[in-house]
C-alpha positions as CSV (number, residue, x, y, z in Angstrom):
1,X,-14.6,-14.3,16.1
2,X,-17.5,-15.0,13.4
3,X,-16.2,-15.2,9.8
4,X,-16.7,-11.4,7.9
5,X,-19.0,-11.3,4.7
6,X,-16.4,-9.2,3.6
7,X,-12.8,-10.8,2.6
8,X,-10.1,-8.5,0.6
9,X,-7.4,-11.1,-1.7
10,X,-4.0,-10.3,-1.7
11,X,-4.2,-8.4,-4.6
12,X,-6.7,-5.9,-3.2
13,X,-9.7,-7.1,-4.8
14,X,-12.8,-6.9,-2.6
15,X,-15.8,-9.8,-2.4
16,X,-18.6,-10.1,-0.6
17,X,-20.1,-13.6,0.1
18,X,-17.6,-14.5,-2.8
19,X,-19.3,-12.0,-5.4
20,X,-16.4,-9.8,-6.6
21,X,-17.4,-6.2,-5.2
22,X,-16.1,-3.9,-8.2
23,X,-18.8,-0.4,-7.8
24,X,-16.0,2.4,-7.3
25,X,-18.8,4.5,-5.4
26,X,-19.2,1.7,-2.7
27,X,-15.5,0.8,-2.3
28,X,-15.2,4.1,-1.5
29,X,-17.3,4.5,0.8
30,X,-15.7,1.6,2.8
31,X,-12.3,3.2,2.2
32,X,-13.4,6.1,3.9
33,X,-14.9,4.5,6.8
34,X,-11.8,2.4,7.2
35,X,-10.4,1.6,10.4
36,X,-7.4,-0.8,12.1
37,X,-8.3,-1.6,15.6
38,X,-5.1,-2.9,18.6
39,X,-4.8,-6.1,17.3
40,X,-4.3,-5.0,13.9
41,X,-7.6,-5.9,12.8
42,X,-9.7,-3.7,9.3
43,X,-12.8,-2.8,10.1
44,X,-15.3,-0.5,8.6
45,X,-17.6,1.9,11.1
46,X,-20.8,3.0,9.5
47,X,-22.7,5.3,12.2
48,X,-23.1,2.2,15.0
49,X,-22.4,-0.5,12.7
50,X,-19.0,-2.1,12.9
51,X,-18.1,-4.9,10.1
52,X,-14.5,-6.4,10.5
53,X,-12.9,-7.6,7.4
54,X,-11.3,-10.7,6.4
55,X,-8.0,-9.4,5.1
56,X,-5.3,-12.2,2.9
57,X,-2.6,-9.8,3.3
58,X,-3.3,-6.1,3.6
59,X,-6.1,-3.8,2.5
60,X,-4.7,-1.4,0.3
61,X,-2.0,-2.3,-3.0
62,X,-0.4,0.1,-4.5
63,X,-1.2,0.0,-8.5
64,X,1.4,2.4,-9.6
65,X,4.7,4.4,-9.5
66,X,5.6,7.3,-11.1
67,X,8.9,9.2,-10.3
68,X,7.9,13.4,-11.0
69,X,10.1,16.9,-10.4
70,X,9.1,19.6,-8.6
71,X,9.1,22.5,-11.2
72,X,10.0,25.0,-8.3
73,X,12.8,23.5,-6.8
74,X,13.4,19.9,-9.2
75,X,13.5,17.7,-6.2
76,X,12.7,14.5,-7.1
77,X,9.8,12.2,-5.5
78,X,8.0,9.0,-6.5
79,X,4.3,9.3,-6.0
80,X,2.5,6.1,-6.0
81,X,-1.3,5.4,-6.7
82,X,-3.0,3.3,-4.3
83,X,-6.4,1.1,-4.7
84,X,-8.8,3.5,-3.6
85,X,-7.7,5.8,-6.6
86,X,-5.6,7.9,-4.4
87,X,-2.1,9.4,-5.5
88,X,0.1,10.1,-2.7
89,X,4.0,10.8,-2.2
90,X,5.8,7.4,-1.6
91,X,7.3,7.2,1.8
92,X,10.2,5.8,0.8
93,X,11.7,5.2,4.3
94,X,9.1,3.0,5.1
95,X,9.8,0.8,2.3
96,X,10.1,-3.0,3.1
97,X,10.3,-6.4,1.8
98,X,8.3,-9.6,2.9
99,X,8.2,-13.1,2.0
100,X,8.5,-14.1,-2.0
101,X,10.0,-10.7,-2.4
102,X,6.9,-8.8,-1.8
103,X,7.2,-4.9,-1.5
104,X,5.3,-2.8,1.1
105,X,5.4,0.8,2.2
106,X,2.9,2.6,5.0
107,X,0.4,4.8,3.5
108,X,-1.9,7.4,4.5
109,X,0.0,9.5,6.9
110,X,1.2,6.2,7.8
111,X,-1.9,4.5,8.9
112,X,-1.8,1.7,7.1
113,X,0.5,-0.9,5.2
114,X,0.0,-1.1,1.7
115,X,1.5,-4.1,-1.0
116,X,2.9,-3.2,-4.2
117,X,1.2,-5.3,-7.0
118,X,3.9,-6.9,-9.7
119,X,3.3,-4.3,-12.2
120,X,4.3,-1.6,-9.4
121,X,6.8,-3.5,-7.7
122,X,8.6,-3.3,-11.6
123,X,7.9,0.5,-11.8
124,X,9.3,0.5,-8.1
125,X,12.5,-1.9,-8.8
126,X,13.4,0.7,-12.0
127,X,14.7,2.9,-8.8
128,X,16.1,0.4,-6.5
129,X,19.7,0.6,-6.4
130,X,22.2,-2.0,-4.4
131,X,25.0,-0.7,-2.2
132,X,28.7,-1.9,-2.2
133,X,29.9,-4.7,-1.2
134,X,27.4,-5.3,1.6
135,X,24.7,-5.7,-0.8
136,X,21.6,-3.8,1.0
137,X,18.9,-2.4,-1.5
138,X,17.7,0.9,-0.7
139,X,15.7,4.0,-4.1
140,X,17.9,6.9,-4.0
141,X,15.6,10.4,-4.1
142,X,17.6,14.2,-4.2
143,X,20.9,12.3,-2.9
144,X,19.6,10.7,-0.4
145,X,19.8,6.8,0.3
146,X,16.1,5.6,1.8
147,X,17.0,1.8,2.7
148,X,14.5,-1.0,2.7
149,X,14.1,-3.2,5.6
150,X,12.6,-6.5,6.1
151,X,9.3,-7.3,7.4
């Protein structure tokens, strides 16, 4: 496979022939036409064209965690802020660690695999809880225990 123009860091930060690719209106764009092939593969599909991505770790980082009440009903839920400027609800089950310690959960409708940044991995870890004696981590949301798993 030919090397992409396109490569994504591990912190989510977007270059094209090494210029940092910061324009909001054409990330967007990409993140829209984002796709994950068999293999496990990013691509983006424009009309015909196909460009396939050269990904350090995963596309999308989450930036930012915010625990918030429903007024209705005051269940609790942590919604999370991705890199493409999207909030969504935190599917905690899907929560896992990797190597170093690094956090990840699946996002979009669970699409895709999304790492936490530090600074979210602290606003995450203020809702981490460790069970008793066995020691396994897991963020506790309306009484219920959501584990994390490794990846």
């Amino acid at each position: 496979m030919t090397e992409s123009d396109i490569k994504i860091d591990k912190e989510g930060l977007w270059y094209y022939r090494g210029a940092h690719m910061f324009r909001k209106d054409i990330l967007s764009i990409f993140f829209n036409h984002l796709n994950i092939d068999a293999c496990g593969r990013y691509y983006i599909q424009l009309n015909d064209e196909v460009c396939y991505l050269d990904v350090e770790d995963t596309v999308f980082v989450i930036t930012s965690v915010l625990k918030t009440k429903n007024p209705s009903d005051a269940s609790e839920k942590l919604e999370i802020l991705t890199s493409d400027d999207e909030r969504e609800t935190l599917d905690a089950a899907s929560l896992t660690v990797g190597c170093d310690h690094v956090m990840y959960c699946r996002i979009k409708e669970g699409r895709f695999i999304a790492r936490f940044t530090r600074k979210s991995y602290y606003q995450l870890a203020e809702f981490i809880e460790q069970d008793e004696p066995d020691g396994h981590f897991y963020v506790r949301l309306n009484d219920k225990k959501h584990y994390i798993g490794n990846r």
